[in-house]
N, CA, C and O of each residue as an XYZ file, in Angstrom:
256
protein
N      -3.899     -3.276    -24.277
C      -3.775     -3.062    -22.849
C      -4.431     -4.234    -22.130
O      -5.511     -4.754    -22.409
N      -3.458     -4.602    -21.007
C      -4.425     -5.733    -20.141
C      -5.644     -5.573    -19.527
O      -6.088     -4.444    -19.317
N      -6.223     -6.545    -19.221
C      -7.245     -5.330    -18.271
C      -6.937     -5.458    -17.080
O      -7.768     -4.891    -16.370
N      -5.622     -6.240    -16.154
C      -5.104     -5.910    -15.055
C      -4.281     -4.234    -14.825
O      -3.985     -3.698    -13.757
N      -4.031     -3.604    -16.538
C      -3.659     -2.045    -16.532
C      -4.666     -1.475    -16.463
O      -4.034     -0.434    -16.279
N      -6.099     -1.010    -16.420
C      -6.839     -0.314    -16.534
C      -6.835      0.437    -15.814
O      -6.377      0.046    -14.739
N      -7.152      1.479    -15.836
C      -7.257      2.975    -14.969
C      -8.247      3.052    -14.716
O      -8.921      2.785    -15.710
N      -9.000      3.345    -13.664
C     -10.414      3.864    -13.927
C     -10.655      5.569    -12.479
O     -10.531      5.705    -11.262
N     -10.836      5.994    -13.044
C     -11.649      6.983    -12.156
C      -9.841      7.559    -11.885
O      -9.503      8.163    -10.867
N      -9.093      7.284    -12.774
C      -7.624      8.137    -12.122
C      -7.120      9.005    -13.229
O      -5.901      9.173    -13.274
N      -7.993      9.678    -14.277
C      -7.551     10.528    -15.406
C      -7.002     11.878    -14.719
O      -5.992     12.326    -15.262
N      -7.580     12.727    -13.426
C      -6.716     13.776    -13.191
C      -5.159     13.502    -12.125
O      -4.165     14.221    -12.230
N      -5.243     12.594    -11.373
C      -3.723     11.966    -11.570
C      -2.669     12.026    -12.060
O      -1.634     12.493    -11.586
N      -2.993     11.200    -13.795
C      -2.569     10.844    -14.583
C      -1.771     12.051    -15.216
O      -0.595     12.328    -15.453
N      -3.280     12.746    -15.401
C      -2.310     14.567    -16.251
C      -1.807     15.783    -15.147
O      -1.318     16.895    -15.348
N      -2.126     15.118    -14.005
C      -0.982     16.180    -13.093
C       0.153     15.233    -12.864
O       0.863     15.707    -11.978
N       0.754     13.752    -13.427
C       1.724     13.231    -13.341
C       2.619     13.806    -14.879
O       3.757     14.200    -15.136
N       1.323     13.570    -15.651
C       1.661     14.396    -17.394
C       2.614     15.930    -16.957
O       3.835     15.951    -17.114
N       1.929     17.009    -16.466
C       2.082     17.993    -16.251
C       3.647     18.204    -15.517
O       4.482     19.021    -15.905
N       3.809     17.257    -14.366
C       5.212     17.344    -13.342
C       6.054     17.241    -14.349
O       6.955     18.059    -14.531
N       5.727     15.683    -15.503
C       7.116     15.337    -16.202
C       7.254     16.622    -16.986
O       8.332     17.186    -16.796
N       6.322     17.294    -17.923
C       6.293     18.842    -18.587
C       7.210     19.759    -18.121
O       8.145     20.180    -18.801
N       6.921     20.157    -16.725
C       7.853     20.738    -16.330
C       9.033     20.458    -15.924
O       9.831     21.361    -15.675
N       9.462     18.678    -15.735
C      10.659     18.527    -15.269
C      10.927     18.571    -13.588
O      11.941     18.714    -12.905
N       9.337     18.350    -13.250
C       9.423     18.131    -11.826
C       9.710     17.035    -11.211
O       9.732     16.062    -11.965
N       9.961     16.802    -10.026
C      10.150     15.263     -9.607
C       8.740     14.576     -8.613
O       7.976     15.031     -7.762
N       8.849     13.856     -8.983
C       6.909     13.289     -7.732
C       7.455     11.979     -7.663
O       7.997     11.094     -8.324
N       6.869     12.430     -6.050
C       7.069     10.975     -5.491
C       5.722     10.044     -4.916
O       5.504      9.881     -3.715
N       5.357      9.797     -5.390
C       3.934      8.376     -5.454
C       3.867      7.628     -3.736
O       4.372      6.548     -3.431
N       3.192      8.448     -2.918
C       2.813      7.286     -1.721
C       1.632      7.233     -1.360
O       0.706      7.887     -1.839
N       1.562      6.217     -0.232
C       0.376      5.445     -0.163
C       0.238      3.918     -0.042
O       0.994      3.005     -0.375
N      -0.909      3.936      0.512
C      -1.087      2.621      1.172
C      -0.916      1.405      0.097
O      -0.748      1.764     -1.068
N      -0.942     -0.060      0.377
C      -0.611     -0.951     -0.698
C      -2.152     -1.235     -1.110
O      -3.143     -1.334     -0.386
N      -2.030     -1.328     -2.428
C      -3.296     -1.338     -3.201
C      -4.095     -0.382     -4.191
O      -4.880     -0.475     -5.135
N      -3.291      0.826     -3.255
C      -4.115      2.240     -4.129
C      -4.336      2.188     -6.018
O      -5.126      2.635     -6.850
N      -2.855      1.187     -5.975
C      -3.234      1.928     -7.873
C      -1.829      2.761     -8.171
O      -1.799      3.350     -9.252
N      -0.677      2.865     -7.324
C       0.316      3.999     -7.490
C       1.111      3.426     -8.771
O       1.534      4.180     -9.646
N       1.363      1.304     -8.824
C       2.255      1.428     -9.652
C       1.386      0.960    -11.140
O       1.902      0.914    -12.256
N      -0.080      0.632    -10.800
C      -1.088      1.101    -12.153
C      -0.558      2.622    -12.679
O       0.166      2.819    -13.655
N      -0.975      3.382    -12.000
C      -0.675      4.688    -12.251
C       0.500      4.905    -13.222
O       0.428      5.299    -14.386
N       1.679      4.544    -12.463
C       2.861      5.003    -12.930
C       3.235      4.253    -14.796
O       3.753      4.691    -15.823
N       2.410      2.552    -14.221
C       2.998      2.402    -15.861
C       2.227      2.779    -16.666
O       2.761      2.885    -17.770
N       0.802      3.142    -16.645
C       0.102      4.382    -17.454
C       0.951      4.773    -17.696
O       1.778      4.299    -18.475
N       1.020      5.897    -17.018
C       2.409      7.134    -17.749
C       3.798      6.514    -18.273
O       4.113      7.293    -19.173
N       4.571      5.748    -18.209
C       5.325      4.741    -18.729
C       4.518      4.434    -20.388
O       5.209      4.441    -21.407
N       3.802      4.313    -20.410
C       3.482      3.449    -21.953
C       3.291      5.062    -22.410
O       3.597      5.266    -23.585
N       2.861      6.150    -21.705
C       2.732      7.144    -22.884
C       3.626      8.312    -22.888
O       3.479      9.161    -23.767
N       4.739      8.466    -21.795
C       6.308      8.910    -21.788
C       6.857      7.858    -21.462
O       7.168      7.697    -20.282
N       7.101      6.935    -22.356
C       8.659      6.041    -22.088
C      10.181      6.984    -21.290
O      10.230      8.185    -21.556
N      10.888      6.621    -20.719
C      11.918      6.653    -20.286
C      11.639      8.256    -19.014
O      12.497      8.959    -18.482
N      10.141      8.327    -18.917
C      10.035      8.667    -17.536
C      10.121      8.770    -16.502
O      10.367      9.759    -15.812
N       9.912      7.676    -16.236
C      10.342      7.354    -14.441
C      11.671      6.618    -13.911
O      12.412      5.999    -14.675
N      11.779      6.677    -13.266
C      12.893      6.347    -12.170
C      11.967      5.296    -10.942
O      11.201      5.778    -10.108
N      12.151      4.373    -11.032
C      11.689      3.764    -10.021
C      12.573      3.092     -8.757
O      13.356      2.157     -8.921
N      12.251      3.864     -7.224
C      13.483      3.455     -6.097
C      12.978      2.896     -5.690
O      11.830      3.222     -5.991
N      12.940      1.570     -4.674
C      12.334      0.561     -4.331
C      12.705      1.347     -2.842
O      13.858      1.477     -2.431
N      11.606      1.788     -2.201
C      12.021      2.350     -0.403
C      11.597      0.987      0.343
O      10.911      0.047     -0.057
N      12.095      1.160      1.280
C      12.069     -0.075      2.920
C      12.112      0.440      4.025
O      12.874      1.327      4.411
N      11.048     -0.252      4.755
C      10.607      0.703      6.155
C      12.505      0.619      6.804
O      13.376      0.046      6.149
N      12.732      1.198      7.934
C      13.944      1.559      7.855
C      13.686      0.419      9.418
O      12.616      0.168      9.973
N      15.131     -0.094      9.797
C      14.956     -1.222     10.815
C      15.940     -0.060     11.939
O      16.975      0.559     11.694
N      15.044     -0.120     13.275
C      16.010      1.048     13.868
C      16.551     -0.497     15.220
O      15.782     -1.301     15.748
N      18.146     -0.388     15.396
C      18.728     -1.300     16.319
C      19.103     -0.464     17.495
O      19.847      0.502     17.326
N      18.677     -0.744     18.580
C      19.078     -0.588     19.455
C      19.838     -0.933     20.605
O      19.981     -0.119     21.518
């Protein structure tokens, strides 16, 4: 593991992200830039491969 992957202080996260995929739930990860969401996610990636779905969202441009 790199140590740009390290987790720290995010183990109950991690197993209520464990737990959603268990049941076959869907979660959606937000939050400010920096938090740790896509640390997070490839955690769970290296220990359920073919887990996630990743959608790239964009603030939405309103024209008037």
């Amino acid at each position: 593991m790199a140590s740009t992957d390290l987790l720290i202080g995010r183990a109950a996260e991690l197993q209520r992200l464990r737990e959603n995929v268990a049941r076959g739930r869907h979660t959606l990860l937000v939050g400010k830039v920096g938090l740790g969401k896509s640390h997070l996610l490839r955690a769970l990636n290296r220990e359920l491969p073919r887990s996630i779905y990743l959608e790239e969202v964009r603030p939405l441009k309103v024209s008037l």
